[in-house]
PyMOL CGO cylinders between C-alpha atoms (Angstrom):
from pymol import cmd
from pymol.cgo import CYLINDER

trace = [
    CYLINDER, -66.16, -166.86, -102.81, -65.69, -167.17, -99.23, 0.3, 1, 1, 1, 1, 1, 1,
    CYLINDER, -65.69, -167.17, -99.23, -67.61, -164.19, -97.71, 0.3, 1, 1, 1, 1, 1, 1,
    CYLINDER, -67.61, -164.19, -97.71, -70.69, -162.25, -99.32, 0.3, 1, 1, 1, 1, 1, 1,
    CYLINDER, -70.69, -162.25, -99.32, -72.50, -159.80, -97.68, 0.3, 1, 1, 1, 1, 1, 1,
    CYLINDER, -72.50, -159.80, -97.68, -75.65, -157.82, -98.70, 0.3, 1, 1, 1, 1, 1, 1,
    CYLINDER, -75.65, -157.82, -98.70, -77.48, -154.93, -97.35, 0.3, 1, 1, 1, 1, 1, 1,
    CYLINDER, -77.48, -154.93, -97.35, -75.44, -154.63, -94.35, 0.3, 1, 1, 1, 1, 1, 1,
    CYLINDER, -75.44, -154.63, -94.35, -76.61, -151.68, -92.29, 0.3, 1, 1, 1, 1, 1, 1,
    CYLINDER, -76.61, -151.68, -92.29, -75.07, -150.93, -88.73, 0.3, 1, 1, 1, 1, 1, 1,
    CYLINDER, -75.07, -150.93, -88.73, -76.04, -148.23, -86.79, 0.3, 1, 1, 1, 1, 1, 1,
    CYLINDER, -76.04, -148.23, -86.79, -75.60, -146.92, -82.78, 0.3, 1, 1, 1, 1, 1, 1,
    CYLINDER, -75.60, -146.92, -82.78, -77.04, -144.78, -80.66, 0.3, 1, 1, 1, 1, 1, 1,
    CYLINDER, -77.04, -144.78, -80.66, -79.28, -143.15, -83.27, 0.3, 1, 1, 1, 1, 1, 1,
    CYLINDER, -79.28, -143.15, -83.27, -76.20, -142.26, -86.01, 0.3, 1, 1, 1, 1, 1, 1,
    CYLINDER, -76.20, -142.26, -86.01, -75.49, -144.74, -89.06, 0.3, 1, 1, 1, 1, 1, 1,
    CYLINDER, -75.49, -144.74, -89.06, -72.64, -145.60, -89.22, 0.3, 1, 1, 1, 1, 1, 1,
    CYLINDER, -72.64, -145.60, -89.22, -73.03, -148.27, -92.24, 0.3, 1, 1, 1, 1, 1, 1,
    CYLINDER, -73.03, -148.27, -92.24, -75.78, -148.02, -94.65, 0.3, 1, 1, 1, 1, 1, 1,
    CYLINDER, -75.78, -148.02, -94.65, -76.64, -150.72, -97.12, 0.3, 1, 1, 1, 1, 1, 1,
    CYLINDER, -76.64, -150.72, -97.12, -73.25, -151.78, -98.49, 0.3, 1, 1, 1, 1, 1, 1,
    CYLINDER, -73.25, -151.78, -98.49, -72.70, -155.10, -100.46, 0.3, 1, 1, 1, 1, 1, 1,
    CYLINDER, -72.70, -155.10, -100.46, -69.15, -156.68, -101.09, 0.3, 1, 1, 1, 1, 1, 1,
    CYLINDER, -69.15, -156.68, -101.09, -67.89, -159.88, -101.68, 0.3, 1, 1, 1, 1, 1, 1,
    CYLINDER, -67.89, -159.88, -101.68, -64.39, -161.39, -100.25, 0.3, 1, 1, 1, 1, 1, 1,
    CYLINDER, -64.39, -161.39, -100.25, -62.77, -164.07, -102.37, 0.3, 1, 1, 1, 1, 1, 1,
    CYLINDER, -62.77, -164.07, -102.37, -60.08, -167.15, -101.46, 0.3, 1, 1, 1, 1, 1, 1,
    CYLINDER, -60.08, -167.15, -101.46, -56.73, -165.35, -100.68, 0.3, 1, 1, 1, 1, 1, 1,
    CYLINDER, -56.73, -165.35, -100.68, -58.19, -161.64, -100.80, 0.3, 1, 1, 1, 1, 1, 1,
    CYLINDER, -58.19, -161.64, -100.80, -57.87, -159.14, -97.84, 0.3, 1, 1, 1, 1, 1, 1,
    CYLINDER, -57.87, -159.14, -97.84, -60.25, -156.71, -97.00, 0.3, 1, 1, 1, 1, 1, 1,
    CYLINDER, -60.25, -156.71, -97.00, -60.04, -153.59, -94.92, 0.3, 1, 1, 1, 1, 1, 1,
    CYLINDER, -60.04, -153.59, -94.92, -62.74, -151.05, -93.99, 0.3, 1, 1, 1, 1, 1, 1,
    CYLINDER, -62.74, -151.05, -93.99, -61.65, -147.75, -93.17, 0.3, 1, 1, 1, 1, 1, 1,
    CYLINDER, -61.65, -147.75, -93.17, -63.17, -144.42, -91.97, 0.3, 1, 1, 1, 1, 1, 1,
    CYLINDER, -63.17, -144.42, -91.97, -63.51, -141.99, -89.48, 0.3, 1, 1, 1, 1, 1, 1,
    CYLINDER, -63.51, -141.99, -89.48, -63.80, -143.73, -85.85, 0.3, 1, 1, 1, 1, 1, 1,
    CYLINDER, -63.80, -143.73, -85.85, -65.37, -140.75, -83.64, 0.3, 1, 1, 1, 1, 1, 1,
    CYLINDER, -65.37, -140.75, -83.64, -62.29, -140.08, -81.83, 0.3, 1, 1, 1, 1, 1, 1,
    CYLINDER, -62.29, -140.08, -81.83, -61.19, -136.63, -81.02, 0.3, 1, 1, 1, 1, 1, 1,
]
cmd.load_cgo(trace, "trace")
């Protein structure tokens, strides 16, 4: 395992934007977070 996070929470001007996730990112793996970014 290269990367492992836990209970990652991220949050800005009073909205959440990440609540408590966990993942793990293993040798050779690629990993890609998507959702909605707030633009209009």
């Amino acid at each position: 395992m290269v990367l492992e996070v836990k209970n990652l929470s991220v949050s800005y001007n009073n909205h959440i934007a990440i609540e408590n996730i966990n993942f793990s990112v293993n040798e050779g793996e690629y990993v890609c977070l998507v959702g909605e970014n707030g633009s209009r």
